[in-house]
PALOMAR-535337 format. One line per 8 residues: number of its first residue (from 1); for each residue x, y, z of C-alpha. Coordinates in Angstrom, 3 decimals, always signed. Example, Ala and Ser with C-alpha at 12.3 -4.5 7.8 and 13.67 -1.06 7.14 Angstrom:
2
1> +12.300 -4.500 +7.800 | +13.670 -1.060 +7.140 $
This chain:
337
1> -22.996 +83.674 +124.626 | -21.773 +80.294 +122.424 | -22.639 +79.496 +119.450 | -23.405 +76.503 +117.749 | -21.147 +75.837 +114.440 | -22.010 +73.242 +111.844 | -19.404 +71.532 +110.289 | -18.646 +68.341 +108.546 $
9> -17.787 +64.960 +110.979 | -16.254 +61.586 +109.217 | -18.127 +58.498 +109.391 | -15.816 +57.311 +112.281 | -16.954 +60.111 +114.341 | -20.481 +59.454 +113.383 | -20.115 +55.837 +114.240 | -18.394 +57.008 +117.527 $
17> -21.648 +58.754 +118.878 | -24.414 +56.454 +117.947 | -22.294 +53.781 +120.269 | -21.566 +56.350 +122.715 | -25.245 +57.257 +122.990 | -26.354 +53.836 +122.364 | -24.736 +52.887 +125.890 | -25.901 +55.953 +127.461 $
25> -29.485 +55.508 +126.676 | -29.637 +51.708 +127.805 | -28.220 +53.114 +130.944 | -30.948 +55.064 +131.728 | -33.707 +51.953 +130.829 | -31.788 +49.970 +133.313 | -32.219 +52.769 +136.184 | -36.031 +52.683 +134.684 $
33> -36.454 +49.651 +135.039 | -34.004 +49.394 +138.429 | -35.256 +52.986 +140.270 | -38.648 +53.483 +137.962 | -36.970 +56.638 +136.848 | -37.618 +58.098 +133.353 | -36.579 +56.045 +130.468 | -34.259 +56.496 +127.551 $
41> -37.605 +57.836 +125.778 | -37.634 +60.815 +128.159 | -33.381 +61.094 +127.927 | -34.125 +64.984 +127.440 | -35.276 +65.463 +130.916 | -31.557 +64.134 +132.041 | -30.649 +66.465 +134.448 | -27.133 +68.108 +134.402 $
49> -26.028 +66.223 +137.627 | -27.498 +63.065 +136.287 | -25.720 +63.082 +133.312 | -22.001 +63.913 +135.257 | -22.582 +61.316 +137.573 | -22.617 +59.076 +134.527 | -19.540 +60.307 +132.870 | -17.524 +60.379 +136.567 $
57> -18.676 +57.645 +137.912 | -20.878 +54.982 +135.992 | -18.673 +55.131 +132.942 | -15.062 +55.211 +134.546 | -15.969 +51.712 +136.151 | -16.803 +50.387 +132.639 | -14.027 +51.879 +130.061 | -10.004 +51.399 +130.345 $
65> -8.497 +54.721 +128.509 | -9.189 +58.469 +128.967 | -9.553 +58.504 +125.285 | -12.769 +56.563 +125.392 | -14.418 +58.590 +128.450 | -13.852 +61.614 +126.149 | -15.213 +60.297 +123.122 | -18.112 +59.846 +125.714 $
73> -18.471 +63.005 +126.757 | -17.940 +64.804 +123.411 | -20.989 +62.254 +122.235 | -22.885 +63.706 +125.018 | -22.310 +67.017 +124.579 | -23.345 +66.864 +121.200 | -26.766 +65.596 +121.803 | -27.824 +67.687 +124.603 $
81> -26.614 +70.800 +122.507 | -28.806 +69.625 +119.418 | -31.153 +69.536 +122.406 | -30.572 +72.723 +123.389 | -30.780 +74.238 +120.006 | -34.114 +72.346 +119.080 | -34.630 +74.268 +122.440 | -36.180 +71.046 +123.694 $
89> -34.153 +70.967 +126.651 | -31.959 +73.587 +128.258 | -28.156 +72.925 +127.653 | -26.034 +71.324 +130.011 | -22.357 +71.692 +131.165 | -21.061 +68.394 +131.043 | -17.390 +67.966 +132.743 | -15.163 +65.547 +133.340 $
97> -13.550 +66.020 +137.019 | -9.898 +66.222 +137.810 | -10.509 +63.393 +140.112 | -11.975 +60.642 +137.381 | -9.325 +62.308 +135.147 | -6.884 +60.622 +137.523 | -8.676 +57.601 +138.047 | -8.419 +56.771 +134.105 $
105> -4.803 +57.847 +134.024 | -4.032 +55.161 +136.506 | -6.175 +52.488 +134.904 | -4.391 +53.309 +131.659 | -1.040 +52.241 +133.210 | -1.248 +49.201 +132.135 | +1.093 +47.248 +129.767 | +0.260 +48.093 +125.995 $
113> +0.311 +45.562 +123.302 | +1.038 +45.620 +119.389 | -1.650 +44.141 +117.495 | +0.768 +42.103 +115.607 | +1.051 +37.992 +116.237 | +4.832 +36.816 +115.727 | +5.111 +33.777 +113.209 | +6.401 +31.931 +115.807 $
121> +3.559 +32.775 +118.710 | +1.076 +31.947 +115.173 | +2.870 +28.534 +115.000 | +2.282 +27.907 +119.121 | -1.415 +29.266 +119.083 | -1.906 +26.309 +116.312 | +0.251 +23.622 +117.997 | -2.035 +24.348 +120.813 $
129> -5.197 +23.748 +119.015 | -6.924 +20.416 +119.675 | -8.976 +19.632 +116.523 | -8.298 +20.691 +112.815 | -11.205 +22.971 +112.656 | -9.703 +25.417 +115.395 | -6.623 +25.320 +113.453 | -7.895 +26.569 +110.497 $
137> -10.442 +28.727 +112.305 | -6.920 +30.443 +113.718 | -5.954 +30.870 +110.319 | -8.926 +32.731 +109.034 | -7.884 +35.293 +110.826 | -4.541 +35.645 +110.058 | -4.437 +34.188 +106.310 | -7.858 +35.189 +105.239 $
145> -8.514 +38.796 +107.543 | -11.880 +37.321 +108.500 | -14.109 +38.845 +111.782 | -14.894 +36.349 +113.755 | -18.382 +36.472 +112.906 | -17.526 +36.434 +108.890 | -16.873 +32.683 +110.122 | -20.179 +32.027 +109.750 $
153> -19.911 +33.488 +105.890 | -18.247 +30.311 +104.781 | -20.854 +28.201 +103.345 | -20.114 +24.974 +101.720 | -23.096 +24.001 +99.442 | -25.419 +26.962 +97.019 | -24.149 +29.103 +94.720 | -20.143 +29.673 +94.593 $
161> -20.334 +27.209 +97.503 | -17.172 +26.238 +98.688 | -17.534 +22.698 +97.667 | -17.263 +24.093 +93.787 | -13.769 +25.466 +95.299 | -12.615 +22.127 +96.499 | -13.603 +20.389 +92.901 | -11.103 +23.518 +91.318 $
169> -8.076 +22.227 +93.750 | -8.108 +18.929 +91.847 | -9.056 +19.688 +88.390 | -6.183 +20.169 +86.036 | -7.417 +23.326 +84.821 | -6.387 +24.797 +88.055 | -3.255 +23.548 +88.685 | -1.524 +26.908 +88.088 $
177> -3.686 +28.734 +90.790 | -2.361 +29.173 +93.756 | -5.018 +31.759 +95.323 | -8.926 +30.808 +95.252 | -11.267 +33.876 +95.611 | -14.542 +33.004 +97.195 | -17.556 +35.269 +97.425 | -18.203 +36.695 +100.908 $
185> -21.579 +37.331 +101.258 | -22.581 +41.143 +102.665 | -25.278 +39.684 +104.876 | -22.456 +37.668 +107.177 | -20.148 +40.995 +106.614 | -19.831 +44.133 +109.195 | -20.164 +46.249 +106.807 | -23.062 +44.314 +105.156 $
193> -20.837 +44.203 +101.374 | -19.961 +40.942 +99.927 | -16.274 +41.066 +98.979 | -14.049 +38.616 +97.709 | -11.749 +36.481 +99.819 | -8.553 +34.541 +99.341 | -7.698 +30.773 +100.187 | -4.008 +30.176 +99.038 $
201> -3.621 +26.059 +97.955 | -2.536 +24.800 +101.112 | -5.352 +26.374 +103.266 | -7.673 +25.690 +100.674 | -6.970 +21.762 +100.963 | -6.585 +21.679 +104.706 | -9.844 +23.124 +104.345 | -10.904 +20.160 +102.403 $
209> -9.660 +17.605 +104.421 | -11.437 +19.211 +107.158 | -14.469 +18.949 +105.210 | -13.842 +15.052 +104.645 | -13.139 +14.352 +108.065 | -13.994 +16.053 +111.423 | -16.979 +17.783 +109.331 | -18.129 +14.520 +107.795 $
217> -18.167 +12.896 +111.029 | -20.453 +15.618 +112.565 | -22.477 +15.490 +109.985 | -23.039 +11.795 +110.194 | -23.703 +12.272 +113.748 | -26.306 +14.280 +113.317 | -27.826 +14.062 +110.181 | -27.071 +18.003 +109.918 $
225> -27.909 +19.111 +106.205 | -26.357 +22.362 +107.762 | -24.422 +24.515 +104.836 | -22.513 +25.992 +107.184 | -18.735 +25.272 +106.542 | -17.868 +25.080 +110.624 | -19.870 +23.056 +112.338 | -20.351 +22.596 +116.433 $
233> -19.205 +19.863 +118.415 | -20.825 +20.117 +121.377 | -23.512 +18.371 +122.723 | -27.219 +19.418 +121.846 | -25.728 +21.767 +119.269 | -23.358 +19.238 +117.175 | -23.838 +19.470 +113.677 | -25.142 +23.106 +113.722 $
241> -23.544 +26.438 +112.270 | -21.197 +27.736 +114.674 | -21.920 +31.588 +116.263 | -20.660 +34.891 +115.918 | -18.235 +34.611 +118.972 | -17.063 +31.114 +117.990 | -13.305 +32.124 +116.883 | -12.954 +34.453 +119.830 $
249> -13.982 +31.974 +122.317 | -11.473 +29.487 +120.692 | -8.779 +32.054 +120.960 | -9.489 +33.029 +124.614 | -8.993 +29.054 +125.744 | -5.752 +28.128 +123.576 | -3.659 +31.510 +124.335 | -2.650 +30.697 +127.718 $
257> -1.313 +28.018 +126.448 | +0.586 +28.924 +123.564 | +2.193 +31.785 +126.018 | +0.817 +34.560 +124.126 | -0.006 +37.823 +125.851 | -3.468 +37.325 +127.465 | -4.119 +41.283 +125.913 | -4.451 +39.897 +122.673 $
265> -7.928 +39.217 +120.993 | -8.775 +37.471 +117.614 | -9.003 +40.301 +115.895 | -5.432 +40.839 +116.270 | -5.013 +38.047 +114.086 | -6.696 +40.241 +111.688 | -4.559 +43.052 +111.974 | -1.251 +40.461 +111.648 $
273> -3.359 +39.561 +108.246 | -3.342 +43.584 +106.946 | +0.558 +44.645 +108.392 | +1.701 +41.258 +106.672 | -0.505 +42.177 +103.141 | +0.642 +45.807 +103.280 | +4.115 +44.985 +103.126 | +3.768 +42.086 +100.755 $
281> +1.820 +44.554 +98.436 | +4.115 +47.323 +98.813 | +8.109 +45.572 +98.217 | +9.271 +42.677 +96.383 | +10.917 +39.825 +97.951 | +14.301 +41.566 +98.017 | +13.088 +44.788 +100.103 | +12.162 +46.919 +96.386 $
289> +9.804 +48.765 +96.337 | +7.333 +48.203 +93.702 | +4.254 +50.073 +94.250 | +3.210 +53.190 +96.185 | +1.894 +53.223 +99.791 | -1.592 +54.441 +99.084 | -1.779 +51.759 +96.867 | -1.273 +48.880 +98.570 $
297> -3.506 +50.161 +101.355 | -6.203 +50.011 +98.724 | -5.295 +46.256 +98.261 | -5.907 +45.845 +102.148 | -8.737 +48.115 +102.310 | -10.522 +45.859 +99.697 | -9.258 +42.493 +101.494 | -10.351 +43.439 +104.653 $
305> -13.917 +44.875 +103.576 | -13.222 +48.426 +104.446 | -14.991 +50.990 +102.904 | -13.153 +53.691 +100.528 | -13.062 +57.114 +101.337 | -14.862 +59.579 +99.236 | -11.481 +60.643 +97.379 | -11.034 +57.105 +96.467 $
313> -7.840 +56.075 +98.896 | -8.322 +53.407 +101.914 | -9.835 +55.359 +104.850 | -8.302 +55.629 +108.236 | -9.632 +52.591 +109.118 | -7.473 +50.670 +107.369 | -4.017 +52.661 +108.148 | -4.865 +51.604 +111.837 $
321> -4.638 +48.025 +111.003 | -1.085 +48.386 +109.695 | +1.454 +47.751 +111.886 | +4.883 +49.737 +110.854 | +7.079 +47.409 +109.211 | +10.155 +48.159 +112.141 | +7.588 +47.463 +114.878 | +6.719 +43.812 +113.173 $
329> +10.485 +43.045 +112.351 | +11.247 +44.241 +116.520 | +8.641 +41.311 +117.069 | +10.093 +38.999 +115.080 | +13.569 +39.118 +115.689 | +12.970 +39.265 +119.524 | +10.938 +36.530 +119.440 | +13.242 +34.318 +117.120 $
337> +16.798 +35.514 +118.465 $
């Protein structure tokens, strides 16, 4: 006989399954609406067979690591054994063959990558950018930590607009600051929690003249009264709030270029941001340490809009973004001699 066992899951895990079943229940409305077979509203009369044939063959065609076709299956199992137990359904034996096991192993041979940009492929990625607003929409990610689709956060007129940030650059009572904190609103946020964000002086007024030139332009091309702080260029949509995918389509076209490794996303630009933070939080300029580990993952946890863990330290999350400081220095110094 087995036995079913309650016990506690993290929030990753949690997250983990509602994807995993997410994808398998739009498979089965596309072979309703492809075969007329039952829908993902009838996912309990799956039969066993069914079900394999999507872990060893639909879903090895569509992943790139073993890891992720078990985090499939273990989803799976789950939710046929809660339908089991509900006794809605009988349970099923779900198996991954020896054959897709292989099949994954040799699709996982491919070259790894550190998700760590070198200063040096930063400074090509920019040289390669053709307007000022890709350059700076570059540097959101790895001077600000920002999603791509936090890009559409930045909003230049309302409330704590950042047009009250670019009247602070010039006023005397700021001269002293040299980091500008600007409210991130939750609803353009993953996580859907406004945080605060960081524009050191020379972003901030690059981000200015931006707004003063290329933006202005726009704008007076289209009569956009658009708050958005990016703005698009191209035609039938110039003058409107860029999209979600915006930075990552502007990172796909200029890394060929720049000679990067075509592996790399935008998002690695975001974990540059955290390894970079975590090591600026955690020494002094002259390699002391000045403040435990934990706590300068909490400094990168809060900068990067993770959420804390119930014991009050930076979740797992966040450790994954950090880089180890001999892995970033390896990069570095191979890249620079």
């Amino acid at each position: 006989m087995k036995f079913l066992i309650e016990k506690d899951v993290s929030d990753a895990t949690i997250r983990s399954y509602v994807y995993c079943l997410a994808q398998f229940l739009s498979h089965l409305e596309n072979c309703r609406i492809q075969y007329q077979t039952a829908g993902m509203h009838l996912s309990s009369a799956c039969s066993q067979r069914f079900v394999n044939h999507y872990l060893n063959n639909v879903l090895p065609k569509r992943l790139d690591s073993f890891q992720s076709l078990r985090n499939h299956q273990s989803a799976l199992v789950a939710y046929f054994n809660w339908l089991a137990y509900m006794e809605i359904s009988p349970r099923l034996e779900l198996k991954i063959h020896r054959k897709t096991r292989q099949l994954m192993a040799d699709l996982s041979n491919k070259k790894h990558y550190i998700q760590y940009v070198s200063r040096s492929g930063r400074a090509k990625l920019l040289n390669c950018c053709e307007s000022l607003a890709e350059k700076l929409v570059m540097r959101m990610g790895f001077e600000v930590g920002l999603r791509t689709s936090e890009m559409m956060g930045l909003r230049v007129f309302g409330e704590d607009g950042l047009l009250s940030l670019f009247e602070n650059l010039e006023s005397r009572d700021f001269t002293h600051v040299d980091q500008f904190r600007y409210r991130l609103k939750g609803r353009y946020t993953k996580g859907g929690k406004s945080r605060w964000i960081y524009f050191d002086r020379l972003l901030l007024r690059d981000m200015k003249r931006y707004f003063e030139t290329e933006r202005q332009w726009l704008v007076d091309q289209s009569n956009s009264t658009d708050a958005s702080f990016f703005l698009r260029t191209d035609h039938g949509f110039k003058g409107t709030g860029i999209g979600r995918e915006h930075a990552s389509r502007v990172f796909r076209k200029r890394v060929p270029a720049a000679g990067l490794n075509p592996l790399l996303h935008f998002h690695d630009l975001r974990h540059t941001f955290a390894t970079e933070l975590f090591h600026a939080e955690l020494a002094a300029p002259y390699g002391r340490e000045t403040r435990s580990e934990s706590a300068a993952l909490i400094v990168v946890s809060q900068r990067l809009g993770h959420a804390m863990g119930k014991d009050g330290y930076a979740s797992p999350v966040t450790t994954r973004y950090v880089r180890m400081r001999l892995q970033m220095l390896e990069i570095e110094g191979s890249e620079n001699g």
